[in-house]
Structures are given as C-alpha cells and as structure tokens.
TORKE-49609 format. One line per 10 residues: number of its first residue (from 1); their letters; for each residue x, y, z of C-alpha. Coordinates in Angstrom, 3 decimals, always signed. Example, Ala and Ser with C-alpha at 12.3 -4.5 7.8 and 13.67 -1.06 7.14 Angstrom:
2
1	AS	+12.300 -4.500 +7.800; +13.670 -1.060 +7.140;
! end
This chain:
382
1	XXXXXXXXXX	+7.237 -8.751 -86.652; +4.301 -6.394 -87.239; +6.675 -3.798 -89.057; +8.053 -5.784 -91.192; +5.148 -7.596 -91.977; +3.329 -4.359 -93.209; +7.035 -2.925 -95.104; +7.091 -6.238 -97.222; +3.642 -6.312 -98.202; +3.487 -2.553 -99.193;
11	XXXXXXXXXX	+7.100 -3.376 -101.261; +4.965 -6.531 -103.131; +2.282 -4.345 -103.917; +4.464 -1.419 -105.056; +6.194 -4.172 -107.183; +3.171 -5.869 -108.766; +1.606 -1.901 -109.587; +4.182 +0.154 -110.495; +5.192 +1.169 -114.002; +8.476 +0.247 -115.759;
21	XXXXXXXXXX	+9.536 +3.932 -115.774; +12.558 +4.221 -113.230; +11.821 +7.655 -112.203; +8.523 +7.068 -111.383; +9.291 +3.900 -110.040; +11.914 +5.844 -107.674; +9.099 +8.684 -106.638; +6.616 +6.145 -105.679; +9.175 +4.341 -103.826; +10.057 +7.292 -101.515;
31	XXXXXXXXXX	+6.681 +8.183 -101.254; +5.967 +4.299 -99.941; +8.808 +4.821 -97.270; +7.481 +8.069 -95.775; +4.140 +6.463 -95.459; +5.852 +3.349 -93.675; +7.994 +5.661 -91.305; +4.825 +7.352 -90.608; +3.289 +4.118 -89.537; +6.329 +3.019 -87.866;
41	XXXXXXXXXX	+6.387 +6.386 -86.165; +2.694 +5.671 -84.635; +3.705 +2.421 -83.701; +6.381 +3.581 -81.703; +4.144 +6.133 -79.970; +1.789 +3.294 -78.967; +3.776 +1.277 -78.006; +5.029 +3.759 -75.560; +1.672 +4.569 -74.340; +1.564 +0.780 -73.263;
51	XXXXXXXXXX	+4.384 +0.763 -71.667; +3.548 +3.375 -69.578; +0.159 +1.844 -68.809; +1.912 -1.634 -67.815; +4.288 +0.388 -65.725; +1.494 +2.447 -63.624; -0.045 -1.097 -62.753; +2.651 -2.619 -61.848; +3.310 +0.679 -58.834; -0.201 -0.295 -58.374;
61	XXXXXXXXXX	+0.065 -3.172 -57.763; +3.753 -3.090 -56.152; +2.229 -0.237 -53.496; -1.426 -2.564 -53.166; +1.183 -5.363 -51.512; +2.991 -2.823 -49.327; -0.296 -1.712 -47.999; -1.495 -5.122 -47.284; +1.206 -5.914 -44.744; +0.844 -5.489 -40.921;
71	XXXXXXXXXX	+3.137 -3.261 -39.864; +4.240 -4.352 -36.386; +6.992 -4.821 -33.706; +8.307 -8.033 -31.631; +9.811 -8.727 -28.705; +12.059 -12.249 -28.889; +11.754 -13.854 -25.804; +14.569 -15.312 -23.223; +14.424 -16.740 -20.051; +15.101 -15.186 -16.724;
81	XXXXXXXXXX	+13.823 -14.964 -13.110; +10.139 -14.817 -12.017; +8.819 -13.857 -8.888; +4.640 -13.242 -8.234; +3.952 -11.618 -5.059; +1.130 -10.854 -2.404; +0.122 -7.627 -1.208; -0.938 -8.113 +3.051; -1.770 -5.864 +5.637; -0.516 -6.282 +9.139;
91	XXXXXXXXXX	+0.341 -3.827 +12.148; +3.510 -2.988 +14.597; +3.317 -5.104 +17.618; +4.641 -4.614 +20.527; +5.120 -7.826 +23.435; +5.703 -4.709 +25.814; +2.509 -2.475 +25.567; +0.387 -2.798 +28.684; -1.908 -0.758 +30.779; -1.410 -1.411 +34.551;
101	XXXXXXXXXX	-4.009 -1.657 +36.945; -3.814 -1.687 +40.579; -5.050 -4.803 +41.950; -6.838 -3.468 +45.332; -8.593 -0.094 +45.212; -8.445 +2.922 +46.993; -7.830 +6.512 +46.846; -4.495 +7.481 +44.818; -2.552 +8.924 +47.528; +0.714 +9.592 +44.557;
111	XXXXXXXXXX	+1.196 +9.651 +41.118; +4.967 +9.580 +39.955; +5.349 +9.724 +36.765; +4.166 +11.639 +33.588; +3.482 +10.773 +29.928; +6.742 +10.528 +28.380; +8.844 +9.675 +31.559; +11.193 +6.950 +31.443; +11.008 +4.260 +33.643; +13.131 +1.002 +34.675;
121	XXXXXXXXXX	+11.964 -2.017 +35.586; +11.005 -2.300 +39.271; +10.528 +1.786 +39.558; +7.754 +2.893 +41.589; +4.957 +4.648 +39.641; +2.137 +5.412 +41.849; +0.960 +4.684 +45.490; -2.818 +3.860 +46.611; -4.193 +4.236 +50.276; -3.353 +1.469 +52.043;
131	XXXXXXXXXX	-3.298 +2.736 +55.688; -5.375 -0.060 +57.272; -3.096 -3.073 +56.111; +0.266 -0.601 +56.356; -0.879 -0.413 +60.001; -1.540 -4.190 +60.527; +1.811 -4.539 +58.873; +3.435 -2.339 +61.828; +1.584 -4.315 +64.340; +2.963 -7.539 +63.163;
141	XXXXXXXXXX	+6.440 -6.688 +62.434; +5.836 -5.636 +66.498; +5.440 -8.526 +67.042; +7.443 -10.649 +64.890; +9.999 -9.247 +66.553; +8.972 -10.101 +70.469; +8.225 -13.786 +69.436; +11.769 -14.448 +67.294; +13.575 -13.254 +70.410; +11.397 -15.837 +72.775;
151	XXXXXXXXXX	+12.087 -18.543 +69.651; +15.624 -17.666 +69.677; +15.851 -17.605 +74.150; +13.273 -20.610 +73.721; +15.592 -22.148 +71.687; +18.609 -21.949 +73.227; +16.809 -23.375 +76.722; +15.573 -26.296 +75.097; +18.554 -27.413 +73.865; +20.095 -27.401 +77.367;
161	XXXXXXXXXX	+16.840 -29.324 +78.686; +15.597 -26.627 +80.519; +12.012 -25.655 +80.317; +9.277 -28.386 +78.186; +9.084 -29.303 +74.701; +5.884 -27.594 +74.417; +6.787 -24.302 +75.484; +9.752 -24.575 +73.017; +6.912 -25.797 +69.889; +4.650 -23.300 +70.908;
171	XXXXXXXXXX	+7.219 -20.032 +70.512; +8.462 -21.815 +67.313; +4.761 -22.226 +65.737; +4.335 -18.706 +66.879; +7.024 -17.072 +65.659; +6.674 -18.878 +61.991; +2.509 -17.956 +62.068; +3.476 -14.501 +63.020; +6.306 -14.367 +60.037; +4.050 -15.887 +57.347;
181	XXXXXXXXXX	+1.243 -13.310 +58.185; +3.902 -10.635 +57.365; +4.639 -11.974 +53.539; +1.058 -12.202 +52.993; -0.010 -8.737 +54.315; +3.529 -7.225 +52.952; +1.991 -8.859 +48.983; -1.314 -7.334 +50.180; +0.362 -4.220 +50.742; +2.269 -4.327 +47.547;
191	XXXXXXXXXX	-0.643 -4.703 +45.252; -1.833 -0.528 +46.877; +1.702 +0.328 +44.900; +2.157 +0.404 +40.797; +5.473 -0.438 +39.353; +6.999 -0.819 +36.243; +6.916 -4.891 +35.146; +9.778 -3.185 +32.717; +11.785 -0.495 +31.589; +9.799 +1.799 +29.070;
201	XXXXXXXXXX	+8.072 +4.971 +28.712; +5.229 +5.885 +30.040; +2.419 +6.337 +27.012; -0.369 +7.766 +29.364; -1.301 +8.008 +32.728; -5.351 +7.643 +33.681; -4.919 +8.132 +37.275; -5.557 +11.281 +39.060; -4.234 +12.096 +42.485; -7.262 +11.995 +45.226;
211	XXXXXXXXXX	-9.696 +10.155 +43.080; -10.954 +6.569 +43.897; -9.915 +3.985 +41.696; -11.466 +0.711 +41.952; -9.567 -2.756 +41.476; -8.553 -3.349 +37.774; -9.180 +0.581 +36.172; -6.378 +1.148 +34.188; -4.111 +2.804 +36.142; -0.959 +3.598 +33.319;
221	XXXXXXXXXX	-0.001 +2.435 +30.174; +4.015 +1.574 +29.569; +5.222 +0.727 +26.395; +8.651 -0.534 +25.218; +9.879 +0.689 +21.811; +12.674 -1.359 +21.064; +11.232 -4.939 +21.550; +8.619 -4.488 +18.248; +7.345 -7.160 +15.092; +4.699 -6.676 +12.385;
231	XXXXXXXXXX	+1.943 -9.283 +12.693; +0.104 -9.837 +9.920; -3.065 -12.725 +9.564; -2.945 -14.266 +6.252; -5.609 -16.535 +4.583; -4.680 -19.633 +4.865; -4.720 -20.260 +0.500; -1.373 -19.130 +1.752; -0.491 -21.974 +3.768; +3.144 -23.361 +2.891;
241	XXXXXXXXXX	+3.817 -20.624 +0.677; +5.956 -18.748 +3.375; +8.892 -19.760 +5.732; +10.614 -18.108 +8.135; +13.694 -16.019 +6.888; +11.762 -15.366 +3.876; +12.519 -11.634 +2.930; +9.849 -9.523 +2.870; +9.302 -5.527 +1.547; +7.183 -3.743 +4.559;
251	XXXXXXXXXX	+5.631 -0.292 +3.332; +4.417 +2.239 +6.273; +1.842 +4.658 +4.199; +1.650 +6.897 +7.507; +5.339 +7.527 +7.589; +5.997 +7.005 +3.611; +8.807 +4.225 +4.433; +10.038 +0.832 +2.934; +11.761 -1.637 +4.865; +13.271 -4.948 +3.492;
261	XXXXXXXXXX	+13.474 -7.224 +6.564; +12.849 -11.113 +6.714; +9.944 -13.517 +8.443; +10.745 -14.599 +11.877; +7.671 -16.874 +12.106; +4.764 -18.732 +10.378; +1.931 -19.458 +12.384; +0.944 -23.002 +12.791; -2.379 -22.601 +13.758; -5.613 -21.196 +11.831;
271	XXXXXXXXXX	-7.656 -19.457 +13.441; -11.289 -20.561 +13.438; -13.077 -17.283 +13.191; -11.138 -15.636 +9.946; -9.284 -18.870 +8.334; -6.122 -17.087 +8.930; -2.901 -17.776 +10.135; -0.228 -15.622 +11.164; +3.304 -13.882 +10.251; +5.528 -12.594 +12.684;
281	XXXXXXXXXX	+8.161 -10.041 +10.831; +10.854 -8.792 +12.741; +11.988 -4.398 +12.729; +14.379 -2.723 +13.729; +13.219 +0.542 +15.839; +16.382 +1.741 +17.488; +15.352 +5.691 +16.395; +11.879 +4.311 +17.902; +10.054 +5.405 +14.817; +7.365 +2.821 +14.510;
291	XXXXXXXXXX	+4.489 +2.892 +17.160; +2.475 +0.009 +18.003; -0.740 -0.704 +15.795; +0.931 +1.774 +12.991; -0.592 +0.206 +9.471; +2.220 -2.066 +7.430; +1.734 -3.294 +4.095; +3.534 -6.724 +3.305; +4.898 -7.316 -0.065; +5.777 -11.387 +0.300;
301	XXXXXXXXXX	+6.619 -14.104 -2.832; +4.283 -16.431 -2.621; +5.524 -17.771 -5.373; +9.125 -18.205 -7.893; +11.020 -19.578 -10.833; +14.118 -19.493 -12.855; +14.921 -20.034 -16.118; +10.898 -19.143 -16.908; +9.556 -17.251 -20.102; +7.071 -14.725 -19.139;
311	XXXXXXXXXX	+5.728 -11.912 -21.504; +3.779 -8.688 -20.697; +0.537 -9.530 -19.872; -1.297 -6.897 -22.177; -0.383 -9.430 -25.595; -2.408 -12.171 -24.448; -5.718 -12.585 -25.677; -8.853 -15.198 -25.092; -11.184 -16.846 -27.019; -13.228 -18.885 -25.069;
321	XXXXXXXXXX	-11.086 -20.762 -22.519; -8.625 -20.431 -24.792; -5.358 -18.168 -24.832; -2.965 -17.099 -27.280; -0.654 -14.906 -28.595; +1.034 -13.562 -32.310; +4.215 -14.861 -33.090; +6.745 -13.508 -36.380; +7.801 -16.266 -38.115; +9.573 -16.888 -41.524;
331	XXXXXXXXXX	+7.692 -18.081 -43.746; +9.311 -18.573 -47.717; +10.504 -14.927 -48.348; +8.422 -12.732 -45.812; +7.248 -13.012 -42.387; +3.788 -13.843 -40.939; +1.949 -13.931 -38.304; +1.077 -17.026 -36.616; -1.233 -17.264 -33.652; +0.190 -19.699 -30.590;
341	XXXXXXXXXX	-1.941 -21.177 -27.696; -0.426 -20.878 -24.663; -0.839 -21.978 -21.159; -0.057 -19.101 -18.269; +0.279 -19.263 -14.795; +0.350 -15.548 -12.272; +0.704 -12.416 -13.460; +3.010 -10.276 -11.675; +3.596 -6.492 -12.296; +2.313 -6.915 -15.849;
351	XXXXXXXXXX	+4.390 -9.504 -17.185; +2.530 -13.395 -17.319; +4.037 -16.581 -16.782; +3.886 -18.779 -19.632; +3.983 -22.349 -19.056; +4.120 -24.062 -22.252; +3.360 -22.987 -25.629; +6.079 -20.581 -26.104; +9.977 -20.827 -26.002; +13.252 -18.666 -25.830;
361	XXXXXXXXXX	+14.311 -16.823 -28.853; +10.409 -16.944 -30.480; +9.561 -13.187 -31.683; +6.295 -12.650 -30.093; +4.466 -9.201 -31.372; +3.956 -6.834 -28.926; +2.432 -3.462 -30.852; +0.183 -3.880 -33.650; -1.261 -7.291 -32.339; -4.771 -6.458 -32.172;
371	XXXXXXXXXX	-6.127 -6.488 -35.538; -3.819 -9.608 -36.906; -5.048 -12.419 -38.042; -3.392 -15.525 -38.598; -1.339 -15.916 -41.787; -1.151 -11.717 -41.850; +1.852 -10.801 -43.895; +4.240 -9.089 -41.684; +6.000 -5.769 -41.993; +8.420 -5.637 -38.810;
381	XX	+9.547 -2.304 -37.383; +12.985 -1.781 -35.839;
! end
C-alpha cells in the first residue's frame, strides 16, 4: 500500500504543477516514473534485506529448540522372571574320613598298608604287641577245651543219675566261666589289631613299625571318596528361605568347576555359638575329584518372582529416602521427561526389583538420565 501511496501522490502533484504544454507535460511524466521505479526498486531491495533477517532468526531460533532437547534413549519395560540370590561358603564332607587309633598300646609289631592302598571293610591294617594276653588266650582255650569235654561226660552222667548234681553244676559253671573269659580276652586281644571300619583308601599312615604307640595316637587315616556332601552354615536371616531339593550352583575355585546339584537338607537347629544353621548339598564324586574340606562356594535363591518388572539398577536414583526414576512420556506433540517414585525390593546381578511405581510397557530412560530434570523436552534415540 506504501507504493501506491507514494505513485498517486507524486501523479497529484505532477497534475496540480505541470504546464499545459503536452510535450512537456509528457517529459516530466517519464521523468516522474523513473524516479518512482527507482524508489520502487529500493523498496524491493529492503524488503529483501528483511526477509533475510526474519529468515536467519527464525534458523535461530528453529536450531535454539533443537539444542534445548535431551537427547536420550529408553528401555520399555515388560515383565518376566526374577530370581535374587546368596553367595555361601561351605566345604566337601565326607561321613567316611577317620583316623584310627588303637585302643591298647604297645609296640607296632606290623604295619600293612601304605598311603594310597585300598582297603575293604574288615581288612587287617596293622598289628600291636599283644604277647601277654595272646598267651593267656592260649592258656584258656587249653582249658576251655578240658572243661567242655568234663561238661559234655558230666553231662551225659547226670542225666543217667550217676554221679551228684553238684559235680554236674560245678563242670557246667566252669566250663561257661572259662568260655566267657575267652570273648573278653579274645575283644582284649582284638583292640592290639587295626582294621578297616570300611572300605576306602588309606590317606596316611602315622604309625611306624617298632615304635611305641600309646592308647588313642592316631594310628591311620581312611577315607571314602564316594560317600561325600557340601556342608555349608548359613546365618540364620536365612531361615525358611531354603528347602530341600532346592537347586543350587556349587563353584570349586581350587579346581575351577561348577556344579548344579540340589539341597538334600536344611538344618533345624541353630547353633548357639555362630547363629547358623546348616545345608547339606549332595555331589556326585564317582571320578573321586573332590577331597574332603576342598572350599565350595554356594550360589542359592533366597528369593523369586514371576511376572515382576525389574530395571537395571544403575537408573535409579535417591533423594533423601526417596527413589525414582525418568520415564518418556507423550506429552501434546513431543516427549518429556517425567520423574516416577518407585518402591524396590533386591538387586540381583544389576537389575532391581521394582515393586510399585512402575508398570509394563512404560519407557523408562536408561542413557542420558543424569542431568534430566523433570518436564525436560525429550529427543529419543533409536
């Protein structure tokens, strides 16, 4: 409207000045229209200056919003299986690991066996000196002898009334005195001889052929392989959290081996001194590859759920008492970031249970978190 504002009141004043003459009037006319183009020409040149102006603020501005929103990433949450677990330490036991002692002394006459020897059950494994009673045993298996053939002649008399009753009670109390003497020097006699309570192998041996060993030195230790647990003592927090036939992981640093195997049985005492009770965990050793007392480290669930939400543990922050995370939400056009308190529960190998607050299918955001603040426009990351 500017233009033509300025063209029409040029034309008046051409109008209201100029002569009569038609020539002139023509010349002055042209001349009037360069002048306008001129202006008009300007115009246009300013007007393009301000467009360019309103168009570098508007990138400005258009690149000030881009820069203003948190760039980030989420992770939408779904439900699935939880599981916390308890790290405890525990050793290979073995029911059949003893050290044998000889119950009288003397001097060790014979030693049988070796470290490494296998043994059975009831196989002789070393002999002390017992002469004196081995002789008094002689002397009364002498004599057992002489009075069960007058109890048996004895006997056979008195039941065809010949000879007294007393006679015939007096060779019968004899010969059962004389045979009960035998059993208890033959057990005396048995305790100068070591053998093996079960079949095994023989771990070590401390005696040594003509040396004196006195009653209750550890004579030789037999161990049996195949009959082994893991026994672990657990604080009793614990209690009720395991069960037998629970499986278990069992980790042998020593050997550098995992086995998954089950509980066999919970204690259901605690002990006094340490406020533990214990866990018996059954193994397989056929190859005889775990020793007793070898270290075992017990990976049990103490605790489980399904259908849980649980997110990695490094996204939730505290204020206070207070925890929370950043959630993506739509809001109008764009997405922000809202901040959600949440209630968690255990941790387990870096992902958090999270027991109310949050729900399948949020977006929670799990890089670019830290410097948010609620309300943050959102740029999300693929």
């Amino acid at each position: 409207m500017k233009k033509y504002f300025i063209i029409s009141l040029s034309a008046l004043t051409l109008a209201a000045c100029s002569p009569k003459d038609p020539a002139k009037k023509l010349e002055s006319l042209k001349a009037e229209k360069d002048k306008v183009h001129a202006e008009l020409v300007l115009l246009q040149l300013q007007e393009d200056s301000l467009q360019n102006e309103i168009d570098k603020l508007k990138n400005t501005l258009d690149t000030a919003k881009d820069i203003a929103k948190a760039q980030v990433k989420v992770l939408t949450l779904a439900t699935g299986n939880f599981s916390h677990s308890v790290e405890i330490q525990g050793l290979v036991y073995s029911e059949n690991n003893v050290t044998l002692a000889a119950e009288n002394g003397g001097k060790v006459m014979k030693v049988y066996v070796k470290e490494g020897d296998n043994v059975t059950q009831g196989q002789k494994l070393a002999d002390l000196d017992g002469g004196i009673l081995e002789s008094q045993l002689a002397e009364l298996n002498t004599r057992l002898e002489l009075a069960a053939e007058t109890y048996k002649k004895q006997d056979a008399l008195w039941k065809k009334r010949i000879g007294t009753e007393m006679q015939y009670l007096q060779a019968k109390n004899n010969y059962e005195a004389l045979k009960n003497q035998k059993n208890t020097v033959t057990q005396q006699v048995s305790k100068f001889h070591l053998t093996a309570p079960f079949s095994g192998v023989i771990d070590e041996v401390f005696l040594r052929e003509g040396e004196v060993s006195a009653p209750g030195t550890p004579a030789i230790r037999l161990v049996n392989l195949n009959n082994i647990e893991v026994k672990a003592d657990v604080s009793e927090k614990y209690v009720g959290a395991f069960k037998k036939g629970d499986k278990v992981s069992v980790y042998f640093p020593a050997l550098r081996d995992t086995v998954q195997t089950t509980i066999t049985a919970v204690g259901n005492v605690i002990n006094p001194n340490n406020r533990t009770f214990t866990l018996h965990i059954a193994l397989n050793n056929k190859n005889h590859t775990y020793k007793p007392n070898l270290l075992a480290l017990i990976e049990a669930s103490d605790f489980s759920a399904t259908e849980a939400i649980s997110v990695p543990a490094k996204l939730v922050q505290t204020e206070g008492k207070r925890k929370f995370v950043f959630l993506a939400v739509q809001q109008d056009s764009v997405m922000v970031a809202q901040e959600r308190t949440i209630e968690t529960g255990p941790n387990a190998k870096g992902q958090i249970l999270v027991s109310s607050g949050l729900n399948a299918g949020d977006q929670v955001v799990n890089e670019g978190y830290l410097n948010l603040e609620d309300g943050d426009v959102l740029d999300i990351i693929k």
